[in-house]
C-alpha positions as YAML, in Angstrom:
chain: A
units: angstrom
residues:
- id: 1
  name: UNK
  ca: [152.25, 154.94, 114.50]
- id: 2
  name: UNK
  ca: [151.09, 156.64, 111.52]
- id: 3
  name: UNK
  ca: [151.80, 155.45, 107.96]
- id: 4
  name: UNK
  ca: [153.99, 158.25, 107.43]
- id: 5
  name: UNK
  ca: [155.97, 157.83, 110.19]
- id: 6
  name: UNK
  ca: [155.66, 153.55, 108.99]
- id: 7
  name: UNK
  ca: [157.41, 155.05, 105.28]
- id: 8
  name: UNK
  ca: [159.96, 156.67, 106.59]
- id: 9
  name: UNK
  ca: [160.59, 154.17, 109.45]
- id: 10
  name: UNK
  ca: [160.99, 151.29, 107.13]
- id: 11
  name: UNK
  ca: [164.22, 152.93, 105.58]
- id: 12
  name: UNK
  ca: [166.47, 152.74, 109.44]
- id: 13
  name: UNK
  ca: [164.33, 148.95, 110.64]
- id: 14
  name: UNK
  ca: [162.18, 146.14, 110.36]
- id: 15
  name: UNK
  ca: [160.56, 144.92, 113.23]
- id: 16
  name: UNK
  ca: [159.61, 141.20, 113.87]
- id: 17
  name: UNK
  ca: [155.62, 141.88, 114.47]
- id: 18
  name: UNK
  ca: [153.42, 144.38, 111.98]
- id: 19
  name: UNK
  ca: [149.61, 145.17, 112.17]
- id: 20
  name: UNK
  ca: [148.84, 146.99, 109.53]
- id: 21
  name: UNK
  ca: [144.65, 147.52, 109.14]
- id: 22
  name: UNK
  ca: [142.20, 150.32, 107.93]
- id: 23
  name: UNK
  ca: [139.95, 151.10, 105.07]
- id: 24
  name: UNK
  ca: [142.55, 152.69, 102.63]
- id: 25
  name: UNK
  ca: [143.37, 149.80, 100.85]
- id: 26
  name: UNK
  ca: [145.69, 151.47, 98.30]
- id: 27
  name: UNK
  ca: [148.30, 153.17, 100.75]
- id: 28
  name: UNK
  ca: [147.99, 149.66, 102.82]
- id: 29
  name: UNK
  ca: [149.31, 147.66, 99.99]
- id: 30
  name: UNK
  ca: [151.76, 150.26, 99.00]
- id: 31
  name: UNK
  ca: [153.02, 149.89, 102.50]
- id: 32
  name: UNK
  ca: [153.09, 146.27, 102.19]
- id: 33
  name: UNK
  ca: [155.17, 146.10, 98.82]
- id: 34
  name: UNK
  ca: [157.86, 148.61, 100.63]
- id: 35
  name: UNK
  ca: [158.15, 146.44, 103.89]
- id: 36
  name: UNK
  ca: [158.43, 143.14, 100.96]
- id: 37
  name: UNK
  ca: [161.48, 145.08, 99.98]
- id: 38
  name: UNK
  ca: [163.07, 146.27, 102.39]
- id: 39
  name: UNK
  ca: [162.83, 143.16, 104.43]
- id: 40
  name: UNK
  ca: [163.48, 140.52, 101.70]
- id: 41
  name: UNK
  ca: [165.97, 140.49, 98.23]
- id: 42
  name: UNK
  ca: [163.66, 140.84, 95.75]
- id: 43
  name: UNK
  ca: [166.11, 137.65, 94.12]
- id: 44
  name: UNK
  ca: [164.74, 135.64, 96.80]
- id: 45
  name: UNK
  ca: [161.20, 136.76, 97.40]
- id: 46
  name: UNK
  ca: [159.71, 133.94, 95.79]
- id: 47
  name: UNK
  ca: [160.94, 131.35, 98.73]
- id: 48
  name: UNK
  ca: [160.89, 134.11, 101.37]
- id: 49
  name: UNK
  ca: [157.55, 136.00, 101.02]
- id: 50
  name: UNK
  ca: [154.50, 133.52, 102.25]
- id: 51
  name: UNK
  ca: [151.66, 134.61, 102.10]
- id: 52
  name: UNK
  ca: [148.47, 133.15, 103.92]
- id: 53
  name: UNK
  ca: [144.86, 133.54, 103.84]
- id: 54
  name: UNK
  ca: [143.51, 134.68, 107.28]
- id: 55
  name: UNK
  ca: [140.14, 133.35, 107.36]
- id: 56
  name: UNK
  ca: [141.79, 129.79, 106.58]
- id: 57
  name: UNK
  ca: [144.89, 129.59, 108.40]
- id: 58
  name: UNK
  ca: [145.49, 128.59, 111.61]
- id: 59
  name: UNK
  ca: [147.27, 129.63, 114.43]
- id: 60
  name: UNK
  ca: [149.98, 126.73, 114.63]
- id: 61
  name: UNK
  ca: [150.46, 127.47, 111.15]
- id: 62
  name: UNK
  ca: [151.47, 130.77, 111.35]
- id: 63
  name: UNK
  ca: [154.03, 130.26, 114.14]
- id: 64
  name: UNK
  ca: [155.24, 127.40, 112.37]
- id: 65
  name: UNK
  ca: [156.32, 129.71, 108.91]
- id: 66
  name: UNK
  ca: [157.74, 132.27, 111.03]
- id: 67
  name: UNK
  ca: [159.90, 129.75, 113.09]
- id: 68
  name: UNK
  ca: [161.06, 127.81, 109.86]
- id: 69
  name: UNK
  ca: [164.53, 129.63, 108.85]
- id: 70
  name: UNK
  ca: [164.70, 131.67, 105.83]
- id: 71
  name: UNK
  ca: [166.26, 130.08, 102.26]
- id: 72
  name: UNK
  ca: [169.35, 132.00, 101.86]
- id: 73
  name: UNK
  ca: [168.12, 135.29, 103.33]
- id: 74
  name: UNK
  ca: [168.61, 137.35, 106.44]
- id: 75
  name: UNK
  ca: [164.66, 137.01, 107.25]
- id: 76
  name: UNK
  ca: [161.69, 136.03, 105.83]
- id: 77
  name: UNK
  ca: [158.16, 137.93, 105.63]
- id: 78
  name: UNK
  ca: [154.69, 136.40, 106.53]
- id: 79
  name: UNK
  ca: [151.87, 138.25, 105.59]
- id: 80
  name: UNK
  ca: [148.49, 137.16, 107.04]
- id: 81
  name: UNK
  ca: [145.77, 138.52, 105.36]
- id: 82
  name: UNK
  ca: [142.39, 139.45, 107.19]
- id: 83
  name: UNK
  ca: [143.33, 136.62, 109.98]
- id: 84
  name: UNK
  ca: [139.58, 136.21, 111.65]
- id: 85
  name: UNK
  ca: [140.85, 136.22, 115.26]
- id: 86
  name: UNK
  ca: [141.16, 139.95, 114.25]
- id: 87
  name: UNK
  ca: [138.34, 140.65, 112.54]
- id: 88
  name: UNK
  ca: [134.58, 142.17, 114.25]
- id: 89
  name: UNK
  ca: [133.14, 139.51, 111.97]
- id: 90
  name: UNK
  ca: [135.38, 136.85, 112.39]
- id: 91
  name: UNK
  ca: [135.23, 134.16, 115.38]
- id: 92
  name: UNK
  ca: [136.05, 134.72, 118.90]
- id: 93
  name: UNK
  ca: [138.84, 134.39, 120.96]
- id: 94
  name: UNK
  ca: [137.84, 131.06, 122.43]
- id: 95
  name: UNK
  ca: [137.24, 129.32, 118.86]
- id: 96
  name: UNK
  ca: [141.07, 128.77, 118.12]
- id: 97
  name: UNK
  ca: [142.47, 126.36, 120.22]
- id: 98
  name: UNK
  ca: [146.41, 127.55, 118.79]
- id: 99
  name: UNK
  ca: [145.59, 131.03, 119.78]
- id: 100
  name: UNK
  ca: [147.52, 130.56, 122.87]
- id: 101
  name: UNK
  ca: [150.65, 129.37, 120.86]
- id: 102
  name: UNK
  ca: [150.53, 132.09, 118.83]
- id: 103
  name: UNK
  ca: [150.36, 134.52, 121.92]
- id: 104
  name: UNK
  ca: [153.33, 132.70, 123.24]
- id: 105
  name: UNK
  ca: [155.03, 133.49, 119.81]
- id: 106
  name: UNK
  ca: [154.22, 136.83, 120.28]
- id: 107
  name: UNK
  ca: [156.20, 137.15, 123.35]
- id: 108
  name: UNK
  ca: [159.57, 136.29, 121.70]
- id: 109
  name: UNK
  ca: [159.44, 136.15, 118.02]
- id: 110
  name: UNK
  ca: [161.82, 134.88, 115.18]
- id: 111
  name: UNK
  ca: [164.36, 137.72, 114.63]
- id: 112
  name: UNK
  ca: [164.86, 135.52, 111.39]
- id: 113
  name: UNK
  ca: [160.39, 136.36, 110.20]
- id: 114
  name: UNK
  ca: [158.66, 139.60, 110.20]
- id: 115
  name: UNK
  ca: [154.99, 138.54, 110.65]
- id: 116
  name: UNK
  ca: [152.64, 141.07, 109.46]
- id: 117
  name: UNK
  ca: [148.86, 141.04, 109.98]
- id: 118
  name: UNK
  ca: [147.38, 142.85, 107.06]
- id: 119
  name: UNK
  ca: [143.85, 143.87, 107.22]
- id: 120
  name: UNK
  ca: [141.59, 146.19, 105.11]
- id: 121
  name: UNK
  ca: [138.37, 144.64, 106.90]
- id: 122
  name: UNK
  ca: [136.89, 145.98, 109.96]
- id: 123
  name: UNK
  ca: [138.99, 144.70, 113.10]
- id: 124
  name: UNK
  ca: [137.90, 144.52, 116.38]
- id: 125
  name: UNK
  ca: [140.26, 146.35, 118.63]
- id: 126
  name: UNK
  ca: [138.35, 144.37, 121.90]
- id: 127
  name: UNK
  ca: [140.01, 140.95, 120.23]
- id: 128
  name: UNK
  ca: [142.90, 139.63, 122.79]
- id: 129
  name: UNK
  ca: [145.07, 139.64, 119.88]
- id: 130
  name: UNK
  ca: [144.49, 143.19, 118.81]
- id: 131
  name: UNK
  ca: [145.55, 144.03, 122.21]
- id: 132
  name: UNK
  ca: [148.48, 141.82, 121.97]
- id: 133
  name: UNK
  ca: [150.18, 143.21, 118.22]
- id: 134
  name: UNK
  ca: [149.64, 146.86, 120.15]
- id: 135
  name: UNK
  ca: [153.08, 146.07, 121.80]
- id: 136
  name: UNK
  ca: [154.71, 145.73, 118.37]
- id: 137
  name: UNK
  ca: [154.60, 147.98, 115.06]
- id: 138
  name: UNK
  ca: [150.87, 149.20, 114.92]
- id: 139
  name: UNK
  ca: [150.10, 151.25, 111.87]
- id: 140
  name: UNK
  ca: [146.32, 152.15, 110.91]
- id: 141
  name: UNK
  ca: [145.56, 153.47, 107.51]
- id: 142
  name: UNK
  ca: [142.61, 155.86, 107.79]
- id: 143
  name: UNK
  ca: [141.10, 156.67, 104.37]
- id: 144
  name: UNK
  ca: [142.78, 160.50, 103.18]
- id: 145
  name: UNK
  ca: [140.88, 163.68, 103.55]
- id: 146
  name: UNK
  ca: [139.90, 165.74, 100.71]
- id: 147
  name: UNK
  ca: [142.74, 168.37, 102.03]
- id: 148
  name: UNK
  ca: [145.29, 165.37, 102.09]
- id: 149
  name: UNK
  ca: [143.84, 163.90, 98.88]
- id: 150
  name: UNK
  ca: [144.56, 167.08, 97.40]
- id: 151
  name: UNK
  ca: [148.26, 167.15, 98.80]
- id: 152
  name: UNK
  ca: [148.61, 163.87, 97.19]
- id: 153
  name: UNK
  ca: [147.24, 165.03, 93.61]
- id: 154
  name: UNK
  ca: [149.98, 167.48, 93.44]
- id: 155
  name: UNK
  ca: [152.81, 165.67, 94.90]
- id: 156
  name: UNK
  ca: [151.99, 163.01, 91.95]
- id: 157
  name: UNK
  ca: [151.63, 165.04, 89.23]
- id: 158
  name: UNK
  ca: [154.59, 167.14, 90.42]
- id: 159
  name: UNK
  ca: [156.61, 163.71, 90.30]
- id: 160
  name: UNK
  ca: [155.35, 163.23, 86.75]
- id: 161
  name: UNK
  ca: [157.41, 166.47, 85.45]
- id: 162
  name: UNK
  ca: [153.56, 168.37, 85.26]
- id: 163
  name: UNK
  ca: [151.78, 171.38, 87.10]
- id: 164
  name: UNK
  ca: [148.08, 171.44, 87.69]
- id: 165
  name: UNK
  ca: [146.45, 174.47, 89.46]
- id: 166
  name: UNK
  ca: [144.66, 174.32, 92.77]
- id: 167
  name: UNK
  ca: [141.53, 175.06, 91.23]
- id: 168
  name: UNK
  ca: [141.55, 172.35, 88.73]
- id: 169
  name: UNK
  ca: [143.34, 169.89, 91.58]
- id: 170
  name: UNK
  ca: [139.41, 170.85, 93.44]
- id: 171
  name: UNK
  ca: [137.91, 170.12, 89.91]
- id: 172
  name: UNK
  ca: [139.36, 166.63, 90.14]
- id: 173
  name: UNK
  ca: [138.58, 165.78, 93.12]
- id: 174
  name: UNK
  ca: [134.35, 166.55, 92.63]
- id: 175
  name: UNK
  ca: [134.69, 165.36, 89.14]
- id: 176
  name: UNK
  ca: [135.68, 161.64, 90.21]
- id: 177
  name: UNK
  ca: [135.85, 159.00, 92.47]
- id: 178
  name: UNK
  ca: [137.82, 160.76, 95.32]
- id: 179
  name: UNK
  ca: [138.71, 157.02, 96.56]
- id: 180
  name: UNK
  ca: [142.87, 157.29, 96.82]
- id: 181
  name: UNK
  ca: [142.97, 153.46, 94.82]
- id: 182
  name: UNK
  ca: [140.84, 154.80, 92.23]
- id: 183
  name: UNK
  ca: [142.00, 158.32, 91.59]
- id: 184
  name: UNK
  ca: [145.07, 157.04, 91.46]
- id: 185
  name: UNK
  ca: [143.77, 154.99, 88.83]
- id: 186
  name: UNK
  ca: [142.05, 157.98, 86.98]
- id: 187
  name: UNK
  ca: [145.33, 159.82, 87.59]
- id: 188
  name: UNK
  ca: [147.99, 157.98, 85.49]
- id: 189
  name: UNK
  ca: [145.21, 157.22, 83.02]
- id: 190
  name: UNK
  ca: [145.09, 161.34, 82.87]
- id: 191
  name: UNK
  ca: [148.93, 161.70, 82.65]
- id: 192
  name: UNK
  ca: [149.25, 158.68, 80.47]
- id: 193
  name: UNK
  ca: [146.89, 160.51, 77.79]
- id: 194
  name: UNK
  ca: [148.81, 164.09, 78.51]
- id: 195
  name: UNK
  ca: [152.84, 162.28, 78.07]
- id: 196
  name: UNK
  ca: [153.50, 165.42, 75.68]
- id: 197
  name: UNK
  ca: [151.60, 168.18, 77.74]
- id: 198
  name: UNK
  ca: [152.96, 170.07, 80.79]
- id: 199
  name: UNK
  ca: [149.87, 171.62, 82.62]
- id: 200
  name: UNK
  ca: [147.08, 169.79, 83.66]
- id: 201
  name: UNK
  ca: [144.13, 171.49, 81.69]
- id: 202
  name: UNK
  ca: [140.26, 171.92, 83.30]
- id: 203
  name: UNK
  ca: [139.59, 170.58, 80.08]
- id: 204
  name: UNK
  ca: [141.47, 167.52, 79.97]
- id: 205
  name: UNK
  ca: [140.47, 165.74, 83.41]
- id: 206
  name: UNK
  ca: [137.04, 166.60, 82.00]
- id: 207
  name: UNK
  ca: [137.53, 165.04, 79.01]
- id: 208
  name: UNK
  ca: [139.66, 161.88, 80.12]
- id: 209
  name: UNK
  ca: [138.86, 161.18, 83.38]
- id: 210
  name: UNK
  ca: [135.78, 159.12, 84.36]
- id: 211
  name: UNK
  ca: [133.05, 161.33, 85.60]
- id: 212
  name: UNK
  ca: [131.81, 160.30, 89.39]
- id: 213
  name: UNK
  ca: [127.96, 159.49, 89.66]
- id: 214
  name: UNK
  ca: [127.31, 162.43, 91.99]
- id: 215
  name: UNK
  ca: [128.99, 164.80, 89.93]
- id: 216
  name: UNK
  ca: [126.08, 166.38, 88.31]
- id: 217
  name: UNK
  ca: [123.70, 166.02, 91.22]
- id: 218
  name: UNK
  ca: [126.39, 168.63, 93.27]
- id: 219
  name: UNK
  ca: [126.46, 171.21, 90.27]
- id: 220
  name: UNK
  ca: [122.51, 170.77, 90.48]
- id: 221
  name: UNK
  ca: [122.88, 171.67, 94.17]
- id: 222
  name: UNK
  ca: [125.37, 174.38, 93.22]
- id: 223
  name: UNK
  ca: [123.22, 175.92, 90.64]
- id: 224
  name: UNK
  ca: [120.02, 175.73, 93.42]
- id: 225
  name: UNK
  ca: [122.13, 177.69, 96.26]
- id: 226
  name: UNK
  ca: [123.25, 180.33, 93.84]
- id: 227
  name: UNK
  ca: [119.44, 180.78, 92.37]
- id: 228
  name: UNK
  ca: [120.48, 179.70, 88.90]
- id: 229
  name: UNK
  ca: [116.59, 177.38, 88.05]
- id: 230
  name: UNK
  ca: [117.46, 177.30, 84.32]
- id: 231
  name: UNK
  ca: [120.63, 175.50, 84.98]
- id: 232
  name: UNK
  ca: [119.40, 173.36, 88.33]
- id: 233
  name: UNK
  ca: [115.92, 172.35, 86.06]
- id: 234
  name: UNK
  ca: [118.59, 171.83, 82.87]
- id: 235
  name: UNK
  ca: [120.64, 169.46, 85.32]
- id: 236
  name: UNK
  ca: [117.73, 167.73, 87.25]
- id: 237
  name: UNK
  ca: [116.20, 166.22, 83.96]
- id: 238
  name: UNK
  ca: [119.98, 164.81, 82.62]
- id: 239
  name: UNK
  ca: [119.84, 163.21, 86.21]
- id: 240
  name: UNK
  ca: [116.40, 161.60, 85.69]
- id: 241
  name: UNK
  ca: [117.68, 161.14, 81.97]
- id: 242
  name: UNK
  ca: [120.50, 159.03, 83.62]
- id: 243
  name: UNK
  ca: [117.14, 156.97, 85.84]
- id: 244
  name: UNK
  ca: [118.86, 158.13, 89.02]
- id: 245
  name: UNK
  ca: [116.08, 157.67, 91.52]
- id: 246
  name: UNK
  ca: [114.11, 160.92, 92.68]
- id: 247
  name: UNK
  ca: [114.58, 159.85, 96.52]
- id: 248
  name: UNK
  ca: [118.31, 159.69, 96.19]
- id: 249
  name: UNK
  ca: [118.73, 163.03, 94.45]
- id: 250
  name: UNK
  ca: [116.43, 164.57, 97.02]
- id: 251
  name: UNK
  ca: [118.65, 162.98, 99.95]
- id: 252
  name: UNK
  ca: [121.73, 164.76, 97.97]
- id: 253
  name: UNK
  ca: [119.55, 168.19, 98.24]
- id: 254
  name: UNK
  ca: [118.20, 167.71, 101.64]
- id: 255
  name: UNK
  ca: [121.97, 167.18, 103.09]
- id: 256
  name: UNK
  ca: [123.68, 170.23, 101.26]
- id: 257
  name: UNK
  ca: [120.84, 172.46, 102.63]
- id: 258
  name: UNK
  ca: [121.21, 171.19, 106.16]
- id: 259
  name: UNK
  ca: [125.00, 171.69, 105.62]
- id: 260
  name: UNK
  ca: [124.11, 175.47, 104.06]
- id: 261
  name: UNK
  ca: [122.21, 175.73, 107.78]
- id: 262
  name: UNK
  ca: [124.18, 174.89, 110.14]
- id: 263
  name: UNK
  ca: [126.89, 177.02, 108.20]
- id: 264
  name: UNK
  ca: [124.91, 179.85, 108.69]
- id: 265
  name: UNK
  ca: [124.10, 179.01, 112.51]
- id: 266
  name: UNK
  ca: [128.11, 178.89, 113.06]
- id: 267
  name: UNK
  ca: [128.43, 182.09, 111.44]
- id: 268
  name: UNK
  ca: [126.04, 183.42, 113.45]
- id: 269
  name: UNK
  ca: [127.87, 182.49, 116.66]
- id: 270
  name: UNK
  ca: [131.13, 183.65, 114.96]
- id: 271
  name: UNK
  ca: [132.59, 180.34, 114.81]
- id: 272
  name: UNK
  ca: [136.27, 179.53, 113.94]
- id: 273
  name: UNK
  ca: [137.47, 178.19, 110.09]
- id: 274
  name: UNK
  ca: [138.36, 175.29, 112.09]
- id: 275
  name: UNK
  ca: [135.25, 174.66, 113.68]
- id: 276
  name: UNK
  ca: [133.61, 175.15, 110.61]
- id: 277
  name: UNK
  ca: [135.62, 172.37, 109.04]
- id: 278
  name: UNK
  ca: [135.27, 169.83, 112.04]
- id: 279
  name: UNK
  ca: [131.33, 170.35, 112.56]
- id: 280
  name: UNK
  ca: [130.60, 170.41, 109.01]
- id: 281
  name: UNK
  ca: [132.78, 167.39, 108.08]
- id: 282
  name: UNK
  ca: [134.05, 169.69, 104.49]
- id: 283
  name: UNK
  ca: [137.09, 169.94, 103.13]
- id: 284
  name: UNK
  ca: [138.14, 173.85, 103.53]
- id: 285
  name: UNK
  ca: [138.16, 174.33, 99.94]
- id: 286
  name: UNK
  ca: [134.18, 173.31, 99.80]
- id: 287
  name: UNK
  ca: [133.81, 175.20, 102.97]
- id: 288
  name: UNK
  ca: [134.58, 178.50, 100.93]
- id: 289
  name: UNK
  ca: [132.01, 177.42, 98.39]
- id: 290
  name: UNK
  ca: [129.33, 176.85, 101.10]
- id: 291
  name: UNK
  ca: [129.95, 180.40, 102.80]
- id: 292
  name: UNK
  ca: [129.43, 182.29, 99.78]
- id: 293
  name: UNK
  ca: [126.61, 180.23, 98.55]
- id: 294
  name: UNK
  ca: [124.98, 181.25, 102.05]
- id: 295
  name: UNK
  ca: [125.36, 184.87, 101.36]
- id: 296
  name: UNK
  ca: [121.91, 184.84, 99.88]
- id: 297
  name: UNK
  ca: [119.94, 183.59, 102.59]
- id: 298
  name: UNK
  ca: [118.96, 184.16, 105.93]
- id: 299
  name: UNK
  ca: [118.01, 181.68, 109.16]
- id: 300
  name: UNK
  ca: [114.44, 181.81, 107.99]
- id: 301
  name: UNK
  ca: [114.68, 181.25, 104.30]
- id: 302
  name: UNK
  ca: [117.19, 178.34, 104.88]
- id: 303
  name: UNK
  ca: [114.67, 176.68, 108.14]
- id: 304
  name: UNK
  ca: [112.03, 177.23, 105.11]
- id: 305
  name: UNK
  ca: [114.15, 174.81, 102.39]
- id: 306
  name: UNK
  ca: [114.36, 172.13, 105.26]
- id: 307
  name: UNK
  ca: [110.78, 172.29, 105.71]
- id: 308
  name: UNK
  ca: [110.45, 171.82, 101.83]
- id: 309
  name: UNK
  ca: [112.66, 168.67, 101.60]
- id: 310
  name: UNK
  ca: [110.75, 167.19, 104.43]
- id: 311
  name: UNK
  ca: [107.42, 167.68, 102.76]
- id: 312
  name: UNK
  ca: [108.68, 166.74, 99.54]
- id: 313
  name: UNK
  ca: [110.28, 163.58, 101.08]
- id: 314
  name: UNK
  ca: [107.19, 163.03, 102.75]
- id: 315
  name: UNK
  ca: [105.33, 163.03, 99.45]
- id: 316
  name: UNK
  ca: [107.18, 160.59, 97.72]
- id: 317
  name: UNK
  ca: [107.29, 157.84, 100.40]
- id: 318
  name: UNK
  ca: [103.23, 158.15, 100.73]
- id: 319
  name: UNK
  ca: [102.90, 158.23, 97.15]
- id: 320
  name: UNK
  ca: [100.59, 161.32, 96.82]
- id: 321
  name: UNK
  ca: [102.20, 162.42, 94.17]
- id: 322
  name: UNK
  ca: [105.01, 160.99, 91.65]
- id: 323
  name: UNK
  ca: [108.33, 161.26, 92.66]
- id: 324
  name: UNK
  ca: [109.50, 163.11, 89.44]
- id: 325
  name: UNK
  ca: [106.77, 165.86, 89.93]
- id: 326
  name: UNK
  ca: [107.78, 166.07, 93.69]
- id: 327
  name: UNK
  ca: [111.25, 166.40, 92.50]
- id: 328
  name: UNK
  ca: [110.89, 169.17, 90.18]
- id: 329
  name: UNK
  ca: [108.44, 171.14, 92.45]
- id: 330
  name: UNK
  ca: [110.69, 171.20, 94.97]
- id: 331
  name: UNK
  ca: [114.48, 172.48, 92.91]
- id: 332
  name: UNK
  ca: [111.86, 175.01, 91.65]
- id: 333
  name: UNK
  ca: [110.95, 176.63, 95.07]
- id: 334
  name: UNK
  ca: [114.54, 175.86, 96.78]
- id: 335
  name: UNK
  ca: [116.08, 177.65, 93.81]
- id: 336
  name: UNK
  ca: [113.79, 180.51, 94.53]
- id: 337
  name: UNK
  ca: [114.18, 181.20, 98.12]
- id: 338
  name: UNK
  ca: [116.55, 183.95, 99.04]
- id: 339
  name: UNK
  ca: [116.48, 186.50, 102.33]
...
């Protein structure tokens, strides 16, 4: 099941058994405080929500909650957190003894508990257990694309009684953390500051929200692909201004120009928008960027800019040169190459 499927089921039933894992924290714990609610009075959460600590508990103990009756309540909720028999890191199947038990519970469970395993580490889908919870509620949260990140943007500020442009919805997404916990974060901190405004201004989530550290090293980039060298060269020195390290602005260079290549290669071949978007791993609003950045070159000039990155990342590791004088060399012919 999908977690949008997992909202809207949620409203007709609870089931006894949940696995809820994956790496976007933020919609996991929003799923977790819906499921609290609908499964529990919120009067009586305090005796009927238990919470344990996976890389503690044990398995006995978690069958035991579940099979103790609720205090005044039609069910109570059991959240394991991070439980280790699920976990790649954790310990294997043989090193819990109650694992069995809880196997057994598994089987038949309380219709008085809904047991949930929550986890936002890596799990190992090999794990007996893993293989076990499959037959109940299974709901991975995969971290939101930049096209679904977007969606989300909108829906939110829509809900907030605001409008906010595509464009500037694009601007907010490459001018912060693009995380869904903390641009949600940056978000009501942005409509918190705008209560008495009703459009969401280029201006504002420039001024209000926090800028991402990359930020500047993609307008550098930008300004390199569309032959602007004032503005890259202007850029490049608030970067080393800011000590970001010359290998790590190069490695930002060296993958947009590899991305500007094989862009070109699939427009060569005459490739779909779609297989654009799933070779290049962009969202399809940066994918319109990249194709007209790549208007100016052709196969040769762009093989040539790889060629320069190597050399120039070959020249800092062997220390022929410093790093900052590599650096600068290098925006300066990129920026320069055309067909």
């Amino acid at each position: 099941m999908n977690y949008n499927d997992f909202f809207k089921d949620i409203k007709k039933q609870i089931f006894s058994v949940y696995l809820l894992y994956g790496s976007e924290e933020y919609v996991l714990h929003k799923a977790l405080k819906q499921l609290a609610n609908a499964a529990v009075t919120e009067e009586l959460s305090g005796m009927n929500v238990i919470a344990l600590e996976g890389s503690l508990v044990k398995a006995a103990e978690i069958c035991e909650q579940c099979e103790t009756l609720p205090f005044m309540s039609e069910r109570k909720l059991v959240v394991v957190n991070n439980y280790k028999l699920l976990l790649s890191e954790g310990k294997g199947d043989a090193d819990d003894a109650d694992l069995e038990k809880l196997l057994a519970y598994l089987e038949n469970p309380s219709p008085s508990a809904c047991l949930v395993f929550a986890c936002t580490a890596n799990v190992d889908k090999r794990k007996k257990l893993f293989k076990a919870l499959q037959k109940h509620c299974t709901v991975e949260f995969t971290a939101l694309k930049e096209d679904e990140l977007a969606k989300w943007v909108e829906k939110e500020v829509k809900a907030a009684g605001k409008s906010i442009s595509q464009q500037n919805i694009h601007l907010m997404l490459e001018y912060t953390e693009n995380k869904l916990e903390m641009l949600a974060g940056e978000l009501s901190k942005l409509l918190s500051y705008m209560a008495d405004e009703k459009e969401i201004t280029a201006e504002s989530i420039t001024s209000i929200i926090t800028q991402k550290r990359d930020y500047n090293l993609f307008k550098m980039i930008d300004a390199m692909l569309e032959g602007n060298s004032k503005k890259a060269l202007e850029l490049l020195g608030g970067l080393l201004g800011q000590r970001e390290e010359p290998i790590y602005i190069l490695g930002g260079i060296s993958r947009q120009y590899r991305l500007a290549l094989k862009a070109y290669l699939l427009r060569k071949e005459k490739a779909q928008r779609g297989q654009y978007l799933e070779l290049l791993g962009i969202p399809d609003f940066a994918l319109n960027k990249l194709i007209s950045q790549i208007n100016r070159f052709d196969e040769s000039s762009l093989k040539k800019a790889m060629d320069i990155c190597l050399d120039a990342d070959e020249g800092m590791k062997t220390g022929r040169y410093l790093p900052e004088i590599v650096l600068y060399t290098s925006v300066i012919k990129l920026t320069e190459l055309k067909a």
